[in-house]
N, C-alpha and C positions, 0 to 999 in steps of 0.2 A: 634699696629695693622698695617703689613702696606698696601700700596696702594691698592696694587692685593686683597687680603683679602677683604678690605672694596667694592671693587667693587661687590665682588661675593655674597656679602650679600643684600639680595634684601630692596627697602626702605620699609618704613613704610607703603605705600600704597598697596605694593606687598606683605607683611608679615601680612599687614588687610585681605587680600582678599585670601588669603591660605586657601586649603582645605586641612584639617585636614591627616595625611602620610597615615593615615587606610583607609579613603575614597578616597585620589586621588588613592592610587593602585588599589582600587575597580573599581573606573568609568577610572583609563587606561585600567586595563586588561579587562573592558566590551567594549571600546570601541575600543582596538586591536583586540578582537574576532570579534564586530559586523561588521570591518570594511572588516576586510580581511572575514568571511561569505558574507558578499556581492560581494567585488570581487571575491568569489567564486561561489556565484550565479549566478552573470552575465558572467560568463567564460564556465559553465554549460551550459546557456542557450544557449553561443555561440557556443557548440560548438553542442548541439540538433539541433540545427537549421541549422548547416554544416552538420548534419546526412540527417536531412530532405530533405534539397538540393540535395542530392547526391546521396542518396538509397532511390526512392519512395515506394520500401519496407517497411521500417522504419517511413517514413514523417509523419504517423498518432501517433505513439507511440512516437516517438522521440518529435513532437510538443505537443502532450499530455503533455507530460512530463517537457519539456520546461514551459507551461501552470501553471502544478501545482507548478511547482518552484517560480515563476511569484507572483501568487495567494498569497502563503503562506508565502513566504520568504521575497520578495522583499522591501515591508510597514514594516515589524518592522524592519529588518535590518536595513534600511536607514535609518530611524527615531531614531534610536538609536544609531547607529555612530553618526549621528551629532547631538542628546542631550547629548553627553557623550563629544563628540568634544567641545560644546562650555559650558560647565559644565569644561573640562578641563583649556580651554583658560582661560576662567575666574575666574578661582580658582585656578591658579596657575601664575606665575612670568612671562609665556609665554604671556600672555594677547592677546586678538584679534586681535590689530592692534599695535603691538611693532615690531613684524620678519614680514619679507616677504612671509616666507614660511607660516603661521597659518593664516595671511591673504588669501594668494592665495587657501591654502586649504577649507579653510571658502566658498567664493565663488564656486568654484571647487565642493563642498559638494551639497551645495542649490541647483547647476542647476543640479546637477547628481539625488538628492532625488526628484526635478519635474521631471524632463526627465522618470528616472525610475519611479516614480508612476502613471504619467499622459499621458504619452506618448508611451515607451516603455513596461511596462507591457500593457496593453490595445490591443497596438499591437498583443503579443504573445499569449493574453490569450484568442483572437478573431482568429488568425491562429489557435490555439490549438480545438479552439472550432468548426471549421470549416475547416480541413487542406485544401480541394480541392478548395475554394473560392476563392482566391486570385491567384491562381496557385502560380508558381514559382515567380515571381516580388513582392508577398509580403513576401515570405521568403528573399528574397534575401534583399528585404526594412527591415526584420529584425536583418537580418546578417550582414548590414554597422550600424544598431543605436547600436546594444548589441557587434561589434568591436569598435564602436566609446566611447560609455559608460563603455566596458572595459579596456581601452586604459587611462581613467582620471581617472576613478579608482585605474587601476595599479600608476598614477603618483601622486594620493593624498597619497596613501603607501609607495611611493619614499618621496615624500616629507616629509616624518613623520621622516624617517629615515637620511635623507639625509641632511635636515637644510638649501639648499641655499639663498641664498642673504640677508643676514644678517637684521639687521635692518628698519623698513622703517622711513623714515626722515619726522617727520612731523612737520610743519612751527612752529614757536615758541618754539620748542623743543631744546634740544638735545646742540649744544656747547653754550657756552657764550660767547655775542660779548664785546670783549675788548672796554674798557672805552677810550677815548681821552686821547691820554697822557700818556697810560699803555699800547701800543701796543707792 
């Protein structure tokens, strides 16, 4: 066997904790649909909520509609990208804290799935519910959180794809310090 080969075979610990080939495709491909359904969601809502801004014509149906998107979508999506996200991490070689990138995304996830359940939706589904209440300043207060929630979003789906910063280096880890003598 040589070097390269042995590398790419994961150890013992990473080959214990493998989720079976039928079940990781299952919980990727749920959790590429649930991921990117969110970031469709919140692109949806962003962009009802530029309707509402712009055509007071619209601002009742458009925040409406926003509302139900909110209501409906937003709690299992995010809940379920990130039990499939760390269902992945953990059952496969990638592990939670080995890449930079599954870390970063991990984080990225948690504050996007409070933000969106606790914050963001609440918002919307209170303008929806009330479009004239807040006037304009609370559209507009929800058109910078659902650009800014779709903004991490889009970068947790870069990140998926994209893999930067290799490794993260954690103390006791990773090289072997040479012995006295065998430097």
């Amino acid at each position: 066997m040589t070097a390269q080969a042995a590398t790419l075979r994961p150890s013992g610990a990473a080959r214990a904790r493998r989720l079976p080939q039928g079940w990781r495709k299952t919980a990727l491909s749920l959790h590429v649909v649930t991921s990117v359904g969110w970031l469709g969601v919140h692109g949806s809502m962003l962009a009802l909520a530029v309707a509402a801004a712009a055509d007071p014509g619209v601002r009742t149906e458009a925040l409406g509609a926003a509302g139900l998107l909110s209501g409906m979508l937003v709690l299992p999506l995010s809940l379920t990208a990130a039990g499939t996200g760390l269902l992945l991490a953990l059952g496969t070689p990638w592990g939670l804290f080995r890449h930079t990138w599954v870390a970063a995304k991990l984080v990225l996830t948690l504050i996007l799935v409070a933000g969106s359940n606790l914050s963001i939706g609440p918002m919307v589904r209170e303008l929806a519910a009330d479009p004239g209440a807040a006037g304009g300043a609370g559209t507009t207060q929800a058109i910078g959180a659902l650009s800014v929630s779709f903004t991490v979003l889009l970068a947790t789906v870069l990140l998926s794809t994209v893999k930067p910063f290799g490794r993260l280096r954690v103390p006791g880890r990773g090289r072997a310090v040479p012995r006295a003598g065998h430097g």
